[in-house]
C-alpha positions in Angstrom: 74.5 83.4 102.0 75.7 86.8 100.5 72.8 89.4 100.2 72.6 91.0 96.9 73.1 94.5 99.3 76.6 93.3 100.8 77.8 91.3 97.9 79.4 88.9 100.8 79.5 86.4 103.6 81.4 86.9 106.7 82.5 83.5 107.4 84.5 83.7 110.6 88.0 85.7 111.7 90.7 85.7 109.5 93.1 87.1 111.5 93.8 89.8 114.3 96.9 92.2 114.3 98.4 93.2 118.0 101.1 95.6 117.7 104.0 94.6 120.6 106.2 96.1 122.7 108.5 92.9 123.5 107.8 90.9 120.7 109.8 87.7 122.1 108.1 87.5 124.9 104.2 88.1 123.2 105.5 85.3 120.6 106.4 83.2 123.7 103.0 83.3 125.4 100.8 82.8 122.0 103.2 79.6 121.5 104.0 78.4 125.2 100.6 79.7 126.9 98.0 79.3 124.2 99.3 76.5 121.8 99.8 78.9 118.8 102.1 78.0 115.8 104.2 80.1 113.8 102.8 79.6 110.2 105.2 82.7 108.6 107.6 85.4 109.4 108.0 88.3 107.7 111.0 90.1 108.7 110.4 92.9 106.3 107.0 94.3 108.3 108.2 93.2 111.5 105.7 90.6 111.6 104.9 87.5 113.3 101.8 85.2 111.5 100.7 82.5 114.3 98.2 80.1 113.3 95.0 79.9 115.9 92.8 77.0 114.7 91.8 78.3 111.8 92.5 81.9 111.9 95.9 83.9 112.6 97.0 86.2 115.3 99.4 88.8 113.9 102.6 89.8 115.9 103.6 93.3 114.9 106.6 94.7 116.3 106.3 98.6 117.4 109.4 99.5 115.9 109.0 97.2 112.6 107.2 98.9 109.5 103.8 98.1 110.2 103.7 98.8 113.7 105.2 102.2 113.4 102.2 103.2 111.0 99.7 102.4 114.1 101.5 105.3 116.2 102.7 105.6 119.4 102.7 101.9 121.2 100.2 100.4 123.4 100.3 101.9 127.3 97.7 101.7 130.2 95.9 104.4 128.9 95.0 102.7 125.9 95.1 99.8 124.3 95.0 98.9 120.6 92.5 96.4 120.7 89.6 95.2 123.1 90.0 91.8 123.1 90.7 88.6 121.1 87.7 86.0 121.5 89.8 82.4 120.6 86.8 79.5 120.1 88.6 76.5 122.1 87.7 72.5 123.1 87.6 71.4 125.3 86.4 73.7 127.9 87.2 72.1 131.2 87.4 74.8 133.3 89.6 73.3 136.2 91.6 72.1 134.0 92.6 75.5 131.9 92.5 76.9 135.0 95.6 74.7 136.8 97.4 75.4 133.1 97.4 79.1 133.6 98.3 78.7 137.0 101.6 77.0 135.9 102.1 80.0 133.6 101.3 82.3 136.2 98.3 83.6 135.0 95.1 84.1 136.4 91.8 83.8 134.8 88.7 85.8 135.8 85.4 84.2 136.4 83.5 82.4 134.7 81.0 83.7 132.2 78.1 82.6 129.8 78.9 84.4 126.8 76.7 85.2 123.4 79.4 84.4 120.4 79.2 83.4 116.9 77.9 79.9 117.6 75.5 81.0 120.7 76.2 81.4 124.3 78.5 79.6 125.7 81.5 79.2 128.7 84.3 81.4 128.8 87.2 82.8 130.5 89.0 85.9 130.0 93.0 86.8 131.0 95.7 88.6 129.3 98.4 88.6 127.3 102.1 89.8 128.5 101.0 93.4 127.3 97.7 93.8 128.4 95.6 92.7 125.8 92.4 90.7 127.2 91.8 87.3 125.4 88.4 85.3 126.0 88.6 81.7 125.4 85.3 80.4 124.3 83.9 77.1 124.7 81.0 75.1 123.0 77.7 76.7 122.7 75.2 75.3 125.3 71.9 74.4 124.4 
């Protein structure tokens, strides 16, 4: 419930925005890797909307308007963004494991992690450009 200080509720992630270097191949791996849909382009920005359960993850081209207004691109010495936390069932963990494999990914260990709904399993890899994605499953009681 909103409190009368914030005036609001913060119900859950709306969307996240990675600004890309190779966009094909980051729109690739959120579609062919994770299970992502496109849900809208928009040419215009240089924008990719994919839908991710029920919150997006933005695709923003370097070179396209938006991304240029974020500076110079993503590199090893920094990264725009920490990581992505994507809230996923089931979480069997030999069997995400053997998927990345056939993507040739690797996953890190396993962790207990605290998240919006508790602590719970999770995994962590990365995208084509370095950006580190958790995938969290059910809390635990």
């Amino acid at each position: 419930m909103a409190s009368e200080a914030t005036a609001m509720e913060i119900i859950g992630i709306d969307h996240v925005v990675l600004r890309c270097r190779d966009l094909e191949r980051m729109e690739r791996f959120y579609i062919d890797v994770l299970g992502c849909t496109v849900a809208r382009r928009n040419e215009a920005l240089g924008l990719i909307h994919l839908r991710a359960g029920n919150s997006l993850i933005d695709l923003a081209a370097v070179n396209g308007e938006l991304g240029r207004r974020g500076g110079a691109e993503p590199a090893a010495e920094g990264h725009n963004l920490d990581h992505v936390c994507l809230r996923i069932e089931p979480f069997d963990e030999e069997a995400l494991r053997a998927h990345f494999r056939r993507h040739g990914l690797q996953t890190g260990p396993l962790h207990h992690t605290y998240g919006a709904e508790g602590i719970g399993p999770a995994l962590y890899l990365e995208d084509p450009e370095g950006n580190s994605i958790e995938l969290k499953g059910p809390c635990q009681p």
